[in-house]
C-alpha positions as CSV (number, residue, x, y, z in Angstrom):
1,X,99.5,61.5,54.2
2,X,102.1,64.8,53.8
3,X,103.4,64.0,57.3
4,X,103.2,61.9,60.6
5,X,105.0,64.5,63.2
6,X,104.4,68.2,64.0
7,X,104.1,70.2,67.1
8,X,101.3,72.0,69.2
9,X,101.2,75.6,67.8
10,X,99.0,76.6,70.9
11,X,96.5,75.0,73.6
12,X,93.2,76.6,74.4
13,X,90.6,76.0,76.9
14,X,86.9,77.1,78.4
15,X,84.7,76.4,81.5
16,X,81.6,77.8,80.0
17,X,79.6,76.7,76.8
18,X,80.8,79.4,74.6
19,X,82.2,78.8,70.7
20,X,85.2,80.3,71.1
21,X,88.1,78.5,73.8
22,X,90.8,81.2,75.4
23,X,94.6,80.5,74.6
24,X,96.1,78.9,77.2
25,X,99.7,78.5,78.6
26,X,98.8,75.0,78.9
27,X,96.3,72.5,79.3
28,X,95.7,69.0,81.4
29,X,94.3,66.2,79.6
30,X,92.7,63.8,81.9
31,X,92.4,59.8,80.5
32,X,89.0,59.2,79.0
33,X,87.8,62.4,80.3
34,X,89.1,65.3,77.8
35,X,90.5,68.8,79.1
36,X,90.2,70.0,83.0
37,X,88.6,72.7,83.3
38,X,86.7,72.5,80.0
39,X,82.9,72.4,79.4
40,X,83.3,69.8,76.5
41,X,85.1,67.4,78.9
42,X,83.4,63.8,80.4
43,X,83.3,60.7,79.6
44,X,79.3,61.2,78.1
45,X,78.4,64.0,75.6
46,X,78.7,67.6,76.9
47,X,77.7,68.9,73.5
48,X,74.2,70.4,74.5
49,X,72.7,69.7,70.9
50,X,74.0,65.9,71.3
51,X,73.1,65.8,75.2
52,X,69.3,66.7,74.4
53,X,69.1,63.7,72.1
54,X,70.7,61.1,74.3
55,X,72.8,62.5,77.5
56,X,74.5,58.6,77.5
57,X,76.3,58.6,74.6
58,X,80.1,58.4,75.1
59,X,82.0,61.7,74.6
60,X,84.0,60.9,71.7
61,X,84.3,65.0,71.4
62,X,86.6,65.2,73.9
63,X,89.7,67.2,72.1
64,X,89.1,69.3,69.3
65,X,92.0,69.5,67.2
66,X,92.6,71.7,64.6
67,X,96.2,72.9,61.6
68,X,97.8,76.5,62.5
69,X,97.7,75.9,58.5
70,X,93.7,76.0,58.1
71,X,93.9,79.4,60.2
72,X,96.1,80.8,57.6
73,X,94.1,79.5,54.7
74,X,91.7,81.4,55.9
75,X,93.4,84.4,55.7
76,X,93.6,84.8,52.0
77,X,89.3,85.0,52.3
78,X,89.6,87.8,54.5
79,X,89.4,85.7,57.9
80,X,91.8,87.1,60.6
81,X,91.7,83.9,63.0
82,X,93.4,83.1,66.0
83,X,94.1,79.5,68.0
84,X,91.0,78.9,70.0
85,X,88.4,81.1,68.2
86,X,86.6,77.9,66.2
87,X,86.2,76.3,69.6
88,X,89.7,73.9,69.4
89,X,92.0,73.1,72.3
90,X,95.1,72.2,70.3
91,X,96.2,73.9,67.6
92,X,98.6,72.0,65.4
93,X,101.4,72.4,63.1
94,X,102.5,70.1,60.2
95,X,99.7,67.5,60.4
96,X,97.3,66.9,58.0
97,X,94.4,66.1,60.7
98,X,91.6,65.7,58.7
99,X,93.4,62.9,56.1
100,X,94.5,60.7,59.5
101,X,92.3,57.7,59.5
102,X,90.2,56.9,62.3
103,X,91.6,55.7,65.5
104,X,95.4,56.9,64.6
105,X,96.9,57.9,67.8
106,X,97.9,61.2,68.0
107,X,101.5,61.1,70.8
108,X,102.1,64.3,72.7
109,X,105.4,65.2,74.5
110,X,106.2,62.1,76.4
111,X,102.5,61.4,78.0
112,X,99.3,62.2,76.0
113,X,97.8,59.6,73.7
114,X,95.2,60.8,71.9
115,X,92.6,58.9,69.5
116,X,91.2,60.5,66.5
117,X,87.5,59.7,66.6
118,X,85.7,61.4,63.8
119,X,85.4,65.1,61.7
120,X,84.5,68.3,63.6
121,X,81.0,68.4,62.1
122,X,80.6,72.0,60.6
123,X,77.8,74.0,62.1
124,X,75.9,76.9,61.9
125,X,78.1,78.2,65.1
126,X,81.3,78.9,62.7
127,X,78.7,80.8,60.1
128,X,77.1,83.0,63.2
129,X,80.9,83.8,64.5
130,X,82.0,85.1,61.2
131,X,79.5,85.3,58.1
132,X,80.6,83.7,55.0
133,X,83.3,81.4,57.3
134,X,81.5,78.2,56.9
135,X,81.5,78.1,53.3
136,X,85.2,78.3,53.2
137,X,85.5,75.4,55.6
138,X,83.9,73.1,53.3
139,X,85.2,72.2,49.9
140,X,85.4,69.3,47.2
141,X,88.4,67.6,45.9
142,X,88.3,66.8,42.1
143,X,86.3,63.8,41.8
144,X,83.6,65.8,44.1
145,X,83.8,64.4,47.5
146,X,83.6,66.7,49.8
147,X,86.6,67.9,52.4
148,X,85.7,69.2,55.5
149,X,88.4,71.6,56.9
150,X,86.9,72.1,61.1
151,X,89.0,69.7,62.7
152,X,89.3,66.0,64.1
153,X,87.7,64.9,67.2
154,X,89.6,62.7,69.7
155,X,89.2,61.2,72.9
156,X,91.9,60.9,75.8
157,X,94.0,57.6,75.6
158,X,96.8,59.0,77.9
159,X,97.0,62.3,80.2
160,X,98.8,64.9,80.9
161,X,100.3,68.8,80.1
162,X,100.0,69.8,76.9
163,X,101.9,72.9,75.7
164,X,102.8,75.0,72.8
165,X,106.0,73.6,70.5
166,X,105.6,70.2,72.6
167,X,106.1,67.5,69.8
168,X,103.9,65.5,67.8
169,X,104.3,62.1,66.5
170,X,101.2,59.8,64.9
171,X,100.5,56.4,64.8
172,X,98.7,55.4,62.3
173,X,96.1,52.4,62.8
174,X,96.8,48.6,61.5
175,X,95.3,48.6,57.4
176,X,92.8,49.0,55.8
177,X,92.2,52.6,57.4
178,X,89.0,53.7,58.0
179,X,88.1,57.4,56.4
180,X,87.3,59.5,59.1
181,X,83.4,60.4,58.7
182,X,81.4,63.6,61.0
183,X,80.8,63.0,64.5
């Protein structure tokens, strides 16, 4: 783990079911709930893919998180990204989100908890917004595992505003830590 504190680079949210989330000045977290406002928010799935299988599943999708530092990666393949278009609410900076283990808490400001739940699976929705993009956001480290670059998924421990340059601090689970696996 490179580091255990950063900041919120932006916030984004969306009432509709659309891929892309518009950049906010700030967001409300609600406890166990997810974003107001926010078609992905409630305590059961509001993924339509996951609500046609089973609409009584808890929501543990309620935050999508994702590095300022993954957007820039991206740049070198010719990807011009901003905060919100893969479908995240808080964009981060200087965390390694997708190396966390699962249930580390994830302290915003003075209020928010949030609890990392389980990889952004990648879908066919980041290949149809850009073509070529999804490849990118997969990879393998050197003994072939692979690394999956789209984000961590948390639910809502605590509430309230979430803002740009508001601090991050994480705390990490009790050991052993649990790899965090695609939800």
């Amino acid at each position: 783990m490179n580091s255990i504190s950063g900041f919120v680079n932006a916030v984004s949210s969306k009432g509709t079911h659309s891929f892309s989330k518009e950049k906010r000045d700030e967001i409300e977290l609600i406890k166990n709930f997810g974003i107001n406002g926010d078609a992905h928010s409630g305590k059961y799935v509001k993924h339509r893919s996951r609500v046609k299988k089973n609409p009584m599943q808890l929501n543990l999708r309620q935050v999508h998180l994702i590095t300022i530092e993954l957007l820039d990666e991206m740049k070198q393949y010719g990807y011009e990204l901003n905060p919100g278009d893969l479908g995240e609410n808080i964009t981060t900076s200087g965390l390694d989100l997708i190396n966390l283990p699962l249930d580390s808490q994830i302290i915003i400001g003075s209020e928010v908890i949030l609890e990392v739940k389980g990889l952004r699976e990648p879908c066919k929705q980041i290949e149809d917004f850009k073509s070529g993009l999804l490849k990118k956001m997969i990879a393998k480290d050197v003994n072939g595992n692979l690394i999956i670059k789209t984000g961590i998924m948390t639910t809502v421990l605590e509430g309230g505003i979430v803002k740009p340059n508001d601090m991050i601090d994480v705390v990490l689970p009790q050991n052993p830590y649990q790899k965090l696996e695609i939800i």
